[in-house]
C-alpha positions as CSV (number, residue, x, y, z in Angstrom):
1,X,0.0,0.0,0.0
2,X,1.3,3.4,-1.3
3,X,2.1,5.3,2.1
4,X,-0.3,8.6,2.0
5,X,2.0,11.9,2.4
6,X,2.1,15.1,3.4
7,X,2.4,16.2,-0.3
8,X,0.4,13.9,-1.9
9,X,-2.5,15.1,0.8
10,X,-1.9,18.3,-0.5
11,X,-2.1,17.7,-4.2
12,X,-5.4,15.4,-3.4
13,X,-7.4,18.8,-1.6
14,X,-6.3,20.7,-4.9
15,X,-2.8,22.9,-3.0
16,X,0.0,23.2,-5.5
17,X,2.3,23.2,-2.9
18,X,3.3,22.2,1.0
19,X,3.2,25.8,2.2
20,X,-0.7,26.9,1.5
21,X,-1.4,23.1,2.7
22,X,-0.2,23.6,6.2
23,X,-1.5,27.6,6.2
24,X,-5.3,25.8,5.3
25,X,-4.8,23.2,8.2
26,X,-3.6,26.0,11.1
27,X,-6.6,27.9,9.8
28,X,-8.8,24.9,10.2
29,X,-7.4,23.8,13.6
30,X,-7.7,27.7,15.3
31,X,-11.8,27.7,13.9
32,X,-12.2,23.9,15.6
33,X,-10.7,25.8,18.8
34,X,-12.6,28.5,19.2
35,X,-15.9,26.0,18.6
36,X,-14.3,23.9,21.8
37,X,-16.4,24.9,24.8
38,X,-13.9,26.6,27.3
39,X,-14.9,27.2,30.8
40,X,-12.8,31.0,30.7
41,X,-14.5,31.8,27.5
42,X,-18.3,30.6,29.5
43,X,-20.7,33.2,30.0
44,X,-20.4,34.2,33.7
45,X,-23.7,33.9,35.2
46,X,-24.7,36.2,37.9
47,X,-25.7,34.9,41.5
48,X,-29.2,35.1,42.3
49,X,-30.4,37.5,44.3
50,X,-30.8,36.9,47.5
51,X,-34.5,36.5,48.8
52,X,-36.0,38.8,51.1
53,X,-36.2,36.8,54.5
54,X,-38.4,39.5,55.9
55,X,-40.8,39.9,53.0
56,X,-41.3,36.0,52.6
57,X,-41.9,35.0,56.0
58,X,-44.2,37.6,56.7
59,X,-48.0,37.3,54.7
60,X,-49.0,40.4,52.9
61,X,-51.7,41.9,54.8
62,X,-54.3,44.4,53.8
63,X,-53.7,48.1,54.8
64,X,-55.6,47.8,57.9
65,X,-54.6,44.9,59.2
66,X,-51.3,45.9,58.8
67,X,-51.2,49.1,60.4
68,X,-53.1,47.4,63.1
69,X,-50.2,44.8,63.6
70,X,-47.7,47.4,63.5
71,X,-49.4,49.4,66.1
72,X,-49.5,46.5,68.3
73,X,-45.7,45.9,68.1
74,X,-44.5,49.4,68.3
75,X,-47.1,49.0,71.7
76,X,-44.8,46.0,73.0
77,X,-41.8,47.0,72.0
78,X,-42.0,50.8,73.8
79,X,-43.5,48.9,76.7
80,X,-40.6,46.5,77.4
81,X,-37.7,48.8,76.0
82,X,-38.6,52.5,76.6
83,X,-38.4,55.4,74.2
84,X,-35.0,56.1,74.3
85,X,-34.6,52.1,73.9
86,X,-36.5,51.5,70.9
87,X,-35.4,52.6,67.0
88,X,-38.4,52.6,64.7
89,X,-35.7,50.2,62.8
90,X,-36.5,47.8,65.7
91,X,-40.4,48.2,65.3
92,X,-40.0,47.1,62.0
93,X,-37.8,44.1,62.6
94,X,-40.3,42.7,65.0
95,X,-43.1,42.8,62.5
96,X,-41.3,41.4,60.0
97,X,-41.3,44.6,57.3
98,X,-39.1,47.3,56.3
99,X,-38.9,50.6,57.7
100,X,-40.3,52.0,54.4
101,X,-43.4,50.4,54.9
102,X,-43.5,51.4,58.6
103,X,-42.9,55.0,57.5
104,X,-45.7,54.2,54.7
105,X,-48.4,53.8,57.2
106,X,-46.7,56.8,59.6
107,X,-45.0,59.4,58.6
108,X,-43.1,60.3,61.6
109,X,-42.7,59.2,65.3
110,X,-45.7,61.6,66.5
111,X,-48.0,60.3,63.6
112,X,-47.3,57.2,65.3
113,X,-48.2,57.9,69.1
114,X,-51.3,59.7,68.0
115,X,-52.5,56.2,66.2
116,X,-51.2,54.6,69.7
117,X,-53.4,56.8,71.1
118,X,-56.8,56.3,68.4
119,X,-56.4,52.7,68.7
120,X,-56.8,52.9,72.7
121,X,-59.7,54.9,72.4
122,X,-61.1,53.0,69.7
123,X,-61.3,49.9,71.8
124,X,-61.8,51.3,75.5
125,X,-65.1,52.7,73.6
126,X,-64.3,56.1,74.9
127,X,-68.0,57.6,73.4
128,X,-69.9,55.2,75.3
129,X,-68.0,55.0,78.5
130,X,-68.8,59.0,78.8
131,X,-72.1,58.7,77.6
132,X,-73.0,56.0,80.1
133,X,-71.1,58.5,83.4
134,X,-73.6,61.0,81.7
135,X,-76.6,59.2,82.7
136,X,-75.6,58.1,85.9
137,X,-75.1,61.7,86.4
138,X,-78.3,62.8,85.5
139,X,-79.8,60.4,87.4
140,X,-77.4,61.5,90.5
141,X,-76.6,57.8,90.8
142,X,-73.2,58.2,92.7
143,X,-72.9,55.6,93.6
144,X,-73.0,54.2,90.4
145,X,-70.7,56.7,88.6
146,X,-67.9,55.8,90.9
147,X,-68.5,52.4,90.5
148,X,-68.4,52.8,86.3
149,X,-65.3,55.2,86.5
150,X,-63.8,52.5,88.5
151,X,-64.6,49.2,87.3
152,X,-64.3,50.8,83.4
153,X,-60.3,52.0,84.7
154,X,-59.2,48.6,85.7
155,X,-60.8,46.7,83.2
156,X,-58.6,48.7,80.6
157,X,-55.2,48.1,82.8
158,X,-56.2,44.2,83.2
159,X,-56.6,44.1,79.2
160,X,-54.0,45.8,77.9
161,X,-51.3,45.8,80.6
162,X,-48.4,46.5,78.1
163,X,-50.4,49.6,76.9
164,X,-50.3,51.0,80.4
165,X,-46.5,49.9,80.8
166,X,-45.9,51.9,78.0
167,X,-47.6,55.1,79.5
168,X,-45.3,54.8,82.2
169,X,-42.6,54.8,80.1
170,X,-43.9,58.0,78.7
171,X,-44.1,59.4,82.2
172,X,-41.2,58.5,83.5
173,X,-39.1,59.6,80.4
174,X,-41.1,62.9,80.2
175,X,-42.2,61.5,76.6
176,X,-44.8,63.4,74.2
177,X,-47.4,60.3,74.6
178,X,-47.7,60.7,78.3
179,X,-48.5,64.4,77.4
180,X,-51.3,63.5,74.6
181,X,-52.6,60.7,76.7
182,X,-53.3,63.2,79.6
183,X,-54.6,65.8,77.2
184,X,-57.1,63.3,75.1
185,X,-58.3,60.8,78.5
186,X,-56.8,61.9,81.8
187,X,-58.3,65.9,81.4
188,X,-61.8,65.1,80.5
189,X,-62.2,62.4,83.1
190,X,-61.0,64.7,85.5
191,X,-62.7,67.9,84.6
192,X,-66.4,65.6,84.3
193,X,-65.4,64.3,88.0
194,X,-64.4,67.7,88.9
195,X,-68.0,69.6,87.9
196,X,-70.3,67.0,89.6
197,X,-68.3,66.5,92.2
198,X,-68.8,70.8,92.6
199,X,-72.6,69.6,91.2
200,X,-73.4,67.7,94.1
201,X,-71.8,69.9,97.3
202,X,-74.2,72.9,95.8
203,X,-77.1,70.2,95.9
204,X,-75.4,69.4,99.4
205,X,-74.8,65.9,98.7
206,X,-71.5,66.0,99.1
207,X,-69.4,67.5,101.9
208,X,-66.7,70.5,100.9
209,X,-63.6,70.1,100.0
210,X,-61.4,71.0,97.1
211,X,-62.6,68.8,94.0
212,X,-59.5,68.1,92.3
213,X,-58.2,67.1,95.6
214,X,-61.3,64.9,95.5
215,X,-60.6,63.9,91.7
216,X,-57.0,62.7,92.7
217,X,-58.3,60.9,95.0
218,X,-61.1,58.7,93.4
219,X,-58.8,58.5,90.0
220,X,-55.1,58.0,92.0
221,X,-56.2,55.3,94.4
222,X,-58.0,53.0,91.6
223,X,-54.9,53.5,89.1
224,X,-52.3,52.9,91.8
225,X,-54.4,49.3,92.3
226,X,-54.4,48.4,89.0
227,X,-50.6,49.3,88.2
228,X,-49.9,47.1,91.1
229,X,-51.9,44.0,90.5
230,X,-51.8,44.5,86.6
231,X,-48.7,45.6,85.5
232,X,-46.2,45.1,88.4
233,X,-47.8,41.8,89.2
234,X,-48.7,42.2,92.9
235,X,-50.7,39.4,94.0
236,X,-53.8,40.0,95.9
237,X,-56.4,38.0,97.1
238,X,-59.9,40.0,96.5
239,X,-60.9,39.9,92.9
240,X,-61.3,43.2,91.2
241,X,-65.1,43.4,91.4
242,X,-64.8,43.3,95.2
243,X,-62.2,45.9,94.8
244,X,-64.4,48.1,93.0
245,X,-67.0,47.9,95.6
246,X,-64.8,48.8,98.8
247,X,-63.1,51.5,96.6
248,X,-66.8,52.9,96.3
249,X,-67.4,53.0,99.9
250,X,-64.8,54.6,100.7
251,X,-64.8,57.1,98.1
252,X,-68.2,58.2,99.3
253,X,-67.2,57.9,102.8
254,X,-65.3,60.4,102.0
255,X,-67.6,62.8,100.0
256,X,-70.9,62.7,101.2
257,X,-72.2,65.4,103.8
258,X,-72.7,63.6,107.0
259,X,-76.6,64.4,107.0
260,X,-76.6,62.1,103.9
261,X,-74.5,60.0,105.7
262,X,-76.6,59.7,108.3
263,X,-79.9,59.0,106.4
264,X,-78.1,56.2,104.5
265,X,-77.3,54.5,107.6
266,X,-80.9,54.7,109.0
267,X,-82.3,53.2,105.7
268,X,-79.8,50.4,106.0
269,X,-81.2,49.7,109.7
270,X,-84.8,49.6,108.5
């Protein structure tokens, strides 16, 4: 068998000499090269982004609901760590969002205590709770306003103890909220106590004295009972609807003239 040659290859593909034969072959052996896949030459493929932790464990929520949950942890979280201890960045890592969407819903820090503030009064049912001390007024049923005022003042501290917590935060740390709490619940109260409590010593029901004196007293003594059982934890035997009761008597032990004093006690012995 004829032994197949460099030049005789050459002649065969149609090259009239060695030279453009071994140019064609170089050419042909870059090109099958460059086709060869080549892991420097790969296209580099980006990482994918990282998920958002915070946006996929936490459930979208509609508006409302939302800035209802939000509300409720910026409550805890000024209740356990204070003002000064609490970034609204920390707010929004306990509910599981940004702080862009906490800013979404409230613009600033005081946009936020005043919604602190509407929620309370939305669910303490503040309308109704001064529309009911109205009647009893009417009716000059003291007994029964101081037993509403009362039983109305430690039902919100046993429901919402870190609400209350947080107010004393507020006080302590000479905070706005204490400030717009006073002005939006603790004034009215007062100044509605205040007037019948004047009401009632011009009827001469009630014995003299100075009535915010006589304010502090019926307001101070029930919230100093239900900061201690309900948000310091004191433990004390009589329920709070027997508390309500002896806080009653008292508080008109105090305030009513002797004369009606006297002609409760003789109806009693009847």
């Amino acid at each position: 068998m004829r032994p197949v040659t460099l030049a005789s290859r050459a002649a065969s593909y149609g090259f009239s000499n060695r030279s453009e034969y071994l140019l064609m072959e170089a050419a042909r052996a870059r090109a099958a090269e460059a086709a060869k896949p080549s892991l420097s030459k790969a296209p580099t493929l980006e990482a994918p982004e990282a998920p958002n932790r915070t946006s996929r464990n936490t459930p979208r929520m509609p508006g409302e609901d939302r800035r209802r949950q939000l509300l409720r942890v910026a409550i805890d979280s000024f209740a356990r760590n204070g003002f000064s201890g609490t970034k609204t960045k920390d707010i929004a890592a306990a509910a599981g969002v940004s702080e862009a969407i906490l800013f979404r819903h409230f613009v600033s820090k005081e946009d936020l205590y005043h919604a602190i503030l509407d929620e309370k009064e939305a669910t303490m049912g503040n309308e109704r709770w001064f529309a009911e001390m109205n009647e009893l007024a009417e009716r000059r049923d003291d007994r029964g306003l101081f037993r509403h005022v009362a039983a109305q003042l430690i039902r919100s501290f046993r429901e919402d103890a870190p609400f209350h917590r947080l107010l004393l935060y507020a006080s302590l740390e000479g905070h706005l909220l204490a400030d717009l709490f006073h002005e939006r619940f603790g004034l009215p109260m007062g100044g509605f106590l205040a007037r019948y409590i004047a009401l009632r010593q011009k009827e001469g029901a009630f014995r003299e004295c100075d009535q915010e004196a006589a304010v502090m007293f019926v307001i101070g003594s029930i919230i100093h009972y239900a900061m201690a059982r309900h948000v310091m934890g004191a433990t004390l035997e009589p329920t709070d609807e027997l508390i309500v009761e002896q806080f009653v008597q008292l508080m008109l032990g105090g305030l009513e003239a002797r004369a009606v004093r006297g002609r409760r006690a003789k109806g009693k012995h009847k």
